[in-house]
C-alpha positions in Angstrom: 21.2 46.4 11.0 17.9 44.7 11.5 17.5 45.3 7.8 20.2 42.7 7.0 20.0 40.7 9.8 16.1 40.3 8.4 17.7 39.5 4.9 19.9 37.3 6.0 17.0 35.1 8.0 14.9 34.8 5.3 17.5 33.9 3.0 18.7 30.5 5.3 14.9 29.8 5.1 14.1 29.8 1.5 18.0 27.4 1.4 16.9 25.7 3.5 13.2 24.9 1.9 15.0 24.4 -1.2 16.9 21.9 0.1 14.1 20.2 1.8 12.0 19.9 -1.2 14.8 18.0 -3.0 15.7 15.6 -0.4 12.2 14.4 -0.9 12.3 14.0 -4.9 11.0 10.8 -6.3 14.1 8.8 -7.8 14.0 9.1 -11.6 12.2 6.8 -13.4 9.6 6.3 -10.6 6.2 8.1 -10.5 3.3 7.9 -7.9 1.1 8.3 -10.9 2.3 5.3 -12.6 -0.7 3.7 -14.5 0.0 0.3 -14.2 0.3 1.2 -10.4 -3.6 0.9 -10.9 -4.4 -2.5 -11.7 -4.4 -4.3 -8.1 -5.2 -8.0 -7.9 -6.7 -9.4 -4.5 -9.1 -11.9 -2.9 -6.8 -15.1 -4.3 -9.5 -17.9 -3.3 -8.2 -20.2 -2.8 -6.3 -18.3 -0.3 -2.4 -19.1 -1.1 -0.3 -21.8 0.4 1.6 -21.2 3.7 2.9 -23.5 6.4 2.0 -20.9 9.0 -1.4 -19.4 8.3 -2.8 -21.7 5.7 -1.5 -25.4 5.8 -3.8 -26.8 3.5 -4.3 -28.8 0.3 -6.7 -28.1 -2.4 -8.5 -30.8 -4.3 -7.4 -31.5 -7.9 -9.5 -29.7 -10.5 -10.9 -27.1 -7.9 -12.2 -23.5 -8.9 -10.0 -20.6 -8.1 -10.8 -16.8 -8.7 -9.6 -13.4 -7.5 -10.4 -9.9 -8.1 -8.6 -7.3 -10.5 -9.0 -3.4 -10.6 -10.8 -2.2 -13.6 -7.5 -0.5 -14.8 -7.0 -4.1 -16.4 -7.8 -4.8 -19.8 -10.2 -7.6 -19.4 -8.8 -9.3 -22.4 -5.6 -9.6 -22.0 -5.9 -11.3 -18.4 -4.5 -14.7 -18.8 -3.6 -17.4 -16.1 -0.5 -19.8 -16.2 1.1 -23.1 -13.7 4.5 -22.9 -15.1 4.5 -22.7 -19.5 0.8 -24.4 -19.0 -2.0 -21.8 -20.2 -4.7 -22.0 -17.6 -8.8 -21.0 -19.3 -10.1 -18.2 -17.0 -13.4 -16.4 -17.5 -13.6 -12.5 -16.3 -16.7 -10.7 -15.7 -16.7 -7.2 -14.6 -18.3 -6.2 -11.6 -18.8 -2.6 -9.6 -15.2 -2.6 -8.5 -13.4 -4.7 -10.9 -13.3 -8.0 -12.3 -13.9 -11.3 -11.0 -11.7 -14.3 -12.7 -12.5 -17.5 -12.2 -10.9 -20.9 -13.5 -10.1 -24.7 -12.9 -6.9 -25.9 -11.7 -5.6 -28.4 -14.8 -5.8 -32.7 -14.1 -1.9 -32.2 -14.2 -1.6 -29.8 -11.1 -2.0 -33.5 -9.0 0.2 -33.6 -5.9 2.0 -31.0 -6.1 2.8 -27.7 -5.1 2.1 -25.3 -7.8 2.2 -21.6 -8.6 -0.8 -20.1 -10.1 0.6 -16.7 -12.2 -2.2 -14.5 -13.5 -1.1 -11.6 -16.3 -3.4 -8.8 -17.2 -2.0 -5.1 -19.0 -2.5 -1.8 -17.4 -3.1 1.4 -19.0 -1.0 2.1 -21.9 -0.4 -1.6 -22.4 1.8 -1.5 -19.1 2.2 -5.7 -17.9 1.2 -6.3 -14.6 1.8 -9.8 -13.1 0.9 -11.5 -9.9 0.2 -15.2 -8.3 -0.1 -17.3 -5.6 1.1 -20.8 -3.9 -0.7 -23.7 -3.9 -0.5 -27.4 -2.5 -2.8 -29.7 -4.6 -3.9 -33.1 -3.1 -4.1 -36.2 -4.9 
């Protein structure tokens, strides 16, 4: 009897890990190991628009920059306001990359979005930006 009853026991257990393990499956087609999951972009310096925390206008022409993750292939990072291609120079440093460019004379009074594009390992595309309110 305490045979079974010991059977019995350890087979709800194991059903019951079973079970538990695929609760917790990863949805297909996602993967914690993604590549381009690698290639992080930070420091946006300016830091972006908000009428909260940062209510304030940038001069025309200024110098931005930001930081990528040395996933990134450094030449295939590109910056864009809108269809408008943006010049950036990247230099690698210990942790990354460091981008730096000039806001265009067209980004005048206005706000503006500044969309920087860089490809991941495998040639995965990796996009980010930030808001910004240019003075006149």
């Amino acid at each position: 009897m305490s045979r079974t009853l010991f059977h019995f026991v350890m087979a709800a257990s194991l059903c019951g890990t079973v079970s538990t393990v695929w609760a917790y499956e990863a949805s297909p087609g996602a993967s914690s190991t993604d590549p381009c999951n690698q290639v992080i972009f930070s420091a946006f310096t300016p830091p972006p628009f908000s009428v909260d925390k940062n209510n304030v206008e940038v001069a025309p022409k200024s110098e931005f920059s930001l930081l990528i993750s040395k996933a990134a292939l450094p030449s295939s990072i590109t910056a864009k306001i809108k269809d408008e291609q943006i010049p950036v120079t990247v230099k690698p440093i210990n942790n990354g990359l460091v981008v730096k460019g000039k806001l265009p004379e067209s980004a005048v009074g206005r706000y503006i979005r500044l969309d920087i594009f860089a490809k991941g390992p495998g040639g995965c595309d990796k996009a980010d930006g930030w808001l910004l309110k240019v003075g006149k």
